[in-house]
C-alpha positions as CSV (number, residue, x, y, z in Angstrom):
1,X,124.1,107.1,68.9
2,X,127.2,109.0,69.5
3,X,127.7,110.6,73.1
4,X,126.9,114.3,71.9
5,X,123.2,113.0,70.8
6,X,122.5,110.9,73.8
7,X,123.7,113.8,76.6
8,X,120.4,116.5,74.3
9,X,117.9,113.5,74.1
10,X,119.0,112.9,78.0
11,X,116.3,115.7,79.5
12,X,113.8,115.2,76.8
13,X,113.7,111.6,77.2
14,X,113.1,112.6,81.4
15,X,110.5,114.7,80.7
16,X,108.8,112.5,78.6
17,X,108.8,109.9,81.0
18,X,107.3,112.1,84.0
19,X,104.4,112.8,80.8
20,X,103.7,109.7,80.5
21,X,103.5,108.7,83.8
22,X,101.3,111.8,85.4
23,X,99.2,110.6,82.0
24,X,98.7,107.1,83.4
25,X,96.9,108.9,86.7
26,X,93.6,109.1,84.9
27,X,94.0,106.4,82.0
28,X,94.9,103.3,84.8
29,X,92.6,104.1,87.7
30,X,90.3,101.6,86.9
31,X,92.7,98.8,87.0
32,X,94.1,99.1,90.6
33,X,90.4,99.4,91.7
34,X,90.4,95.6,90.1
35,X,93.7,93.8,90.4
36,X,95.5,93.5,93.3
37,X,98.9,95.3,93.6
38,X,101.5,92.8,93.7
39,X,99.8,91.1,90.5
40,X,99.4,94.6,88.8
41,X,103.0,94.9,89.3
42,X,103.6,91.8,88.6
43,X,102.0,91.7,85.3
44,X,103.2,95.2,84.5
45,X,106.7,94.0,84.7
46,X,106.8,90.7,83.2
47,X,105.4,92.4,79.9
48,X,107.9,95.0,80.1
49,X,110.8,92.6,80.5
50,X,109.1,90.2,77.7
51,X,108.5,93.3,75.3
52,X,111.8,95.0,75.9
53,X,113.8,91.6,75.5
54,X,112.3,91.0,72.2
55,X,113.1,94.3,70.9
56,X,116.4,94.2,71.9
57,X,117.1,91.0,71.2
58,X,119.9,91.3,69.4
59,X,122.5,92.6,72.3
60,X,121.5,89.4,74.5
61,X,124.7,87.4,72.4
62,X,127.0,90.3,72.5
63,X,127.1,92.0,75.8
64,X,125.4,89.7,78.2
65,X,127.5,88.7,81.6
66,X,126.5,87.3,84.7
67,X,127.0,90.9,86.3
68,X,124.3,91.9,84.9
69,X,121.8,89.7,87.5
70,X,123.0,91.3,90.3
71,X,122.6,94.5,89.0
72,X,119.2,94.0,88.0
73,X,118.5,92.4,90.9
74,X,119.5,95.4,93.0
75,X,118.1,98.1,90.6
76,X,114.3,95.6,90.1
77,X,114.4,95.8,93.9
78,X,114.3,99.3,94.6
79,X,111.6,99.7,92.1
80,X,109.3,96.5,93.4
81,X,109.8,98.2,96.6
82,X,109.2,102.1,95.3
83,X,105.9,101.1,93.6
84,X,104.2,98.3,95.8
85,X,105.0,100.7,98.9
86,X,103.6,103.8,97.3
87,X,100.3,102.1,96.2
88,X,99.6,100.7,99.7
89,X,100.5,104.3,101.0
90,X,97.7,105.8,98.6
91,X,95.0,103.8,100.7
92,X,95.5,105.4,103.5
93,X,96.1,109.5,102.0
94,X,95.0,110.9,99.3
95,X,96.5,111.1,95.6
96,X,97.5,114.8,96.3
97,X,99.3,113.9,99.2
98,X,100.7,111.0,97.6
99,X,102.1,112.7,95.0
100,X,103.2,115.5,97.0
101,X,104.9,113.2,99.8
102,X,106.8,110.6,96.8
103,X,108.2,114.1,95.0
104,X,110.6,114.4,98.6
105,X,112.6,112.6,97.0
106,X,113.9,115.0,94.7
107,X,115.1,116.5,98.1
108,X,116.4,113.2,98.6
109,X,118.7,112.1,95.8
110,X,121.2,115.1,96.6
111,X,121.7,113.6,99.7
112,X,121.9,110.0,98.7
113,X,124.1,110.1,95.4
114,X,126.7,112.1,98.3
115,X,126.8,109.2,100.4
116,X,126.9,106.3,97.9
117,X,129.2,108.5,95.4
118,X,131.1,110.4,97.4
119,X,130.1,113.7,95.2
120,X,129.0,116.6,96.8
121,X,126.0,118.3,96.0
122,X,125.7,121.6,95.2
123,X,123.6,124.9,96.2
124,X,121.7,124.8,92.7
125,X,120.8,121.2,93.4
126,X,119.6,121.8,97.2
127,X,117.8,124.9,95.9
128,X,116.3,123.0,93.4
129,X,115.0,120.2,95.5
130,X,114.0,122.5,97.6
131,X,111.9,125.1,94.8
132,X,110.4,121.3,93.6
133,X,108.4,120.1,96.7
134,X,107.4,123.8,97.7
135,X,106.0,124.1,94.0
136,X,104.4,120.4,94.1
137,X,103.0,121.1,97.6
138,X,100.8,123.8,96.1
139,X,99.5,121.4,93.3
140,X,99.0,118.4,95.3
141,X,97.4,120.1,98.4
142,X,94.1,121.5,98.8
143,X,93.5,121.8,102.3
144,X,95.4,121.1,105.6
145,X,98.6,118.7,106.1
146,X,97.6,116.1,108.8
147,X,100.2,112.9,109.2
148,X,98.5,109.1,108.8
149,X,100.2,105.9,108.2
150,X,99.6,106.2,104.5
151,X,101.6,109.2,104.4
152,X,104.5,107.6,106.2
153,X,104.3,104.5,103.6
154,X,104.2,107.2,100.7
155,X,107.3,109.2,102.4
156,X,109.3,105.7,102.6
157,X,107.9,105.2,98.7
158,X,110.0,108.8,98.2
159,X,113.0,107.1,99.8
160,X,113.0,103.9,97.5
161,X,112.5,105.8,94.4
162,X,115.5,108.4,95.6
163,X,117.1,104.8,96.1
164,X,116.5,103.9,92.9
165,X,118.0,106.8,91.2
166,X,121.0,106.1,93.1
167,X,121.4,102.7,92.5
168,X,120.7,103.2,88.5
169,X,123.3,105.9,88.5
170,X,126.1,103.0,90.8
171,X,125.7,99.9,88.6
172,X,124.6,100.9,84.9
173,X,128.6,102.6,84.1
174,X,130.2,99.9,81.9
175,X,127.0,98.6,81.3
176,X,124.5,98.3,78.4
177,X,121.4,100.5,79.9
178,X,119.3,98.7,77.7
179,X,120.0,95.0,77.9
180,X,120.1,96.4,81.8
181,X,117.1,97.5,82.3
182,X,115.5,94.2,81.0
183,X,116.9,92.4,84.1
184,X,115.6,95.1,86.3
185,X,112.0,94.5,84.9
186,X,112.4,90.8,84.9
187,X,113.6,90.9,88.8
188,X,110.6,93.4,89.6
189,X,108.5,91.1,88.4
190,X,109.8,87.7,90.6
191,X,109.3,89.8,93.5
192,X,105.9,90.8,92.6
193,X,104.7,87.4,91.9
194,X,106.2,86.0,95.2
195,X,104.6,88.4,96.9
196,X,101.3,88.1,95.4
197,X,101.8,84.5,95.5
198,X,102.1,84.8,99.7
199,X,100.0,87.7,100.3
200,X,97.4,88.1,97.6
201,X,94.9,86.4,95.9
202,X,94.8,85.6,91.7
203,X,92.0,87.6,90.5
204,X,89.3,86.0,88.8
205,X,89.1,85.9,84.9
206,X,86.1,87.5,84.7
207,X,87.2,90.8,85.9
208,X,89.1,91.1,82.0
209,X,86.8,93.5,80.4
210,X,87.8,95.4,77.1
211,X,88.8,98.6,78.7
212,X,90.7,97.3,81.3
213,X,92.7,95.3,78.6
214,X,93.1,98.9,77.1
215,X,94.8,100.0,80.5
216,X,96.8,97.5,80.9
217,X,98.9,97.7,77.2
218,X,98.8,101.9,78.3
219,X,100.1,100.2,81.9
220,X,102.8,97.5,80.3
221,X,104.2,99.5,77.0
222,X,104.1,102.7,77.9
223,X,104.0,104.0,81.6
224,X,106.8,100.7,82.1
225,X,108.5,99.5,79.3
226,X,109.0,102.8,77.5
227,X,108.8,105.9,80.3
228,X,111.1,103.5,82.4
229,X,113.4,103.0,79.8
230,X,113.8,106.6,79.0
231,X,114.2,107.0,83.0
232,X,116.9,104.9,82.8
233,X,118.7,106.0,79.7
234,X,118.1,109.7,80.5
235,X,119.9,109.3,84.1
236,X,122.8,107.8,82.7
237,X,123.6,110.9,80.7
238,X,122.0,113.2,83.2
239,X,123.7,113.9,86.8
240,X,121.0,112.1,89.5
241,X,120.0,115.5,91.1
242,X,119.1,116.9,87.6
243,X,117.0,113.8,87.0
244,X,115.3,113.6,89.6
245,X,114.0,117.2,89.3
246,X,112.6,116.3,86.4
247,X,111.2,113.1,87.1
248,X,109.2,114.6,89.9
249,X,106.9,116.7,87.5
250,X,104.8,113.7,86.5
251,X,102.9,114.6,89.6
252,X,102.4,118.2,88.1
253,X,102.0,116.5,84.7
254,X,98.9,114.9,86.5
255,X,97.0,117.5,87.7
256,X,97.5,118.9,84.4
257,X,95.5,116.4,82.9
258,X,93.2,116.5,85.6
259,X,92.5,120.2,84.6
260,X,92.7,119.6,80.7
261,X,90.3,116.3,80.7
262,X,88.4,116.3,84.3
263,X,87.5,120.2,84.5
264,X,89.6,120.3,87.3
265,X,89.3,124.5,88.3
266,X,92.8,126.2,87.8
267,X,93.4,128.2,91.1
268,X,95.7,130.7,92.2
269,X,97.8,127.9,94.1
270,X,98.0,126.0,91.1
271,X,99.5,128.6,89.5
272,X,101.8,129.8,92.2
273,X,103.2,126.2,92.3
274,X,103.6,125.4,88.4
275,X,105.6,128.8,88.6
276,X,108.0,127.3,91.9
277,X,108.5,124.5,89.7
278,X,109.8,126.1,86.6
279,X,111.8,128.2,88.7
280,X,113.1,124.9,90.2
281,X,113.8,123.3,86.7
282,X,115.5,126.2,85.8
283,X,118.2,126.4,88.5
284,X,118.7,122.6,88.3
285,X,119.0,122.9,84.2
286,X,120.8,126.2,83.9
287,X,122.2,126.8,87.5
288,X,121.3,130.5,86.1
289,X,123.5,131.2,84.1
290,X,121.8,133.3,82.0
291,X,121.7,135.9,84.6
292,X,125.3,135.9,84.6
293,X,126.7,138.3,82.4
294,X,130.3,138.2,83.0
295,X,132.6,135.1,83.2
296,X,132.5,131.6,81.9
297,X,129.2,130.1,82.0
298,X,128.9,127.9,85.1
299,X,125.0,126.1,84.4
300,X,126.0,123.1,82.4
301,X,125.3,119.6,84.9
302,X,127.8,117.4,85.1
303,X,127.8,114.1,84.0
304,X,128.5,110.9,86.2
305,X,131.3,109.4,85.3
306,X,131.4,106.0,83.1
């Protein structure tokens, strides 16, 4: 696909990904109740490397180098870390505060992408960031804040995945995002098997039951292989702050579905904070340029350079 093509499927491909993922709330919450974490990561990843490698098979000949190791090394580390850190935080919070706590770090990535890149955000991204927890903070929380060691896990879960933005956005230029992103499941997945291997025990076969093999093809082809590769592909045609805007709606996303499917009640300060977050979206999207009715349009994002 020509550049045009891939900078408008960019944002759609974002927020299908958070979809998918604030989808996976309700379909997968049997199967952490059964598998252990660093084997539910473990075999989430090594079928999204598997299933991803065969379908792009092709580009293995072509554009491999030994580059690319490293890069998925780095890249499959920040998410091994991101997702094994937040699952252990959940156990000692609660999902809305888990959610609430990992979307910091769309405050984050600003911040992060400055020091790594050397490019300075600006005040549409900070507002943004800021517009984005406030809103999620009145979806996730239903009663008062108090600080336990789960939520300091989940708030150093917010720094990995703000990591992991970064570090897609540093080592994918010059790089095939797809043949990339194969290596960065197939690292995610050593580390989870070592750990498992040292920490954990194998579950027992007979825990398979026929909907938990149903959660775990939702788990490997969807909430990995594909709303990870549209992560990945969107943020390299989308600037980091942008992205990670958008990425942080999948914990709106799932709240959404706990009101469409669980009878969840829709309250005022659900409402108030869907409406922070559109407001948010909209400054990071269109830095507001529609309001602007003289001058050169100033809301498009910028693009990292290749």
């Amino acid at each position: 696909m020509n550049e045009t093509v891939m900078r408008r499927l960019a944002k759609p491909m974002l927020f299908a990904a958070a979809l998918i993922w604030g989808s996976s709330f309700f379909i997968m919450k049997g199967a952490v109740d059964v598998i252990p974490t660093f084997y539910l990561l473990a075999i989430r990843f090594t079928g999204g490397a598997l299933l991803l490698g065969l379908v792009f098979w092709k580009k293995w000949k072509l554009l491999f180098t030994k580059d690319y190791l490293w890069r998925g090394a780095v890249i499959g580390a920040f998410l091994f870390l991101a997702y094994s850190v937040q699952t252990f935080g959940l156990m000692g919070t609660t999902p809305s505060k888990n959610a609430f706590l990992t979307a910091v770090y769309c405050v984050l990535v600003p911040f992060l992408y400055w020091l790594v890149m050397k490019r300075r955000p600006d005040r549409y991204n900070i507002l943004a960031a800021v517009l984005c927890v406030a809103g999620v903070g009145f979806v996730s929380l239903n009663s008062g804040f108090t600080v336990t060691w789960g939520d300091a896990l989940t708030l150093c879960c917010a720094f990995f995945y703000a990591a992991h933005i970064v570090a897609v956005a540093k080592v994918s230029p010059g790089k095939d995002i797809y043949l990339l992103t194969v290596f960065q499941f197939a690292f995610a997945a050593l580390y989870a098997w070592i750990c498992g291997a040292c920490f954990q025990r194998l579950p027992a076969a007979d825990v398979l039951s026929a909907d938990l093999l149903i959660q775990m093809a939702y788990l490997i082809v969807m909430a990995t292989t594909v709303a990870l590769l549209f992560q990945n592909v969107g943020q390299v045609w989308s600037d980091p702050s942008s992205a990670a805007v958008i990425l942080s709606l999948e914990s709106v996303f799932g709240v959404l579905f706990s009101v469409l499917f669980y009878g969840d009640p829709v309250t005022a300060r659900l409402v108030v904070g869907f409406a922070l977050i559109f407001v948010a979206v909209l400054c990071s999207e269109t830095k507001f340029a529609f309001l602007q009715h003289k001058g050169p349009r100033r809301g498009k994002a910028s693009i990292p350079e290749r």
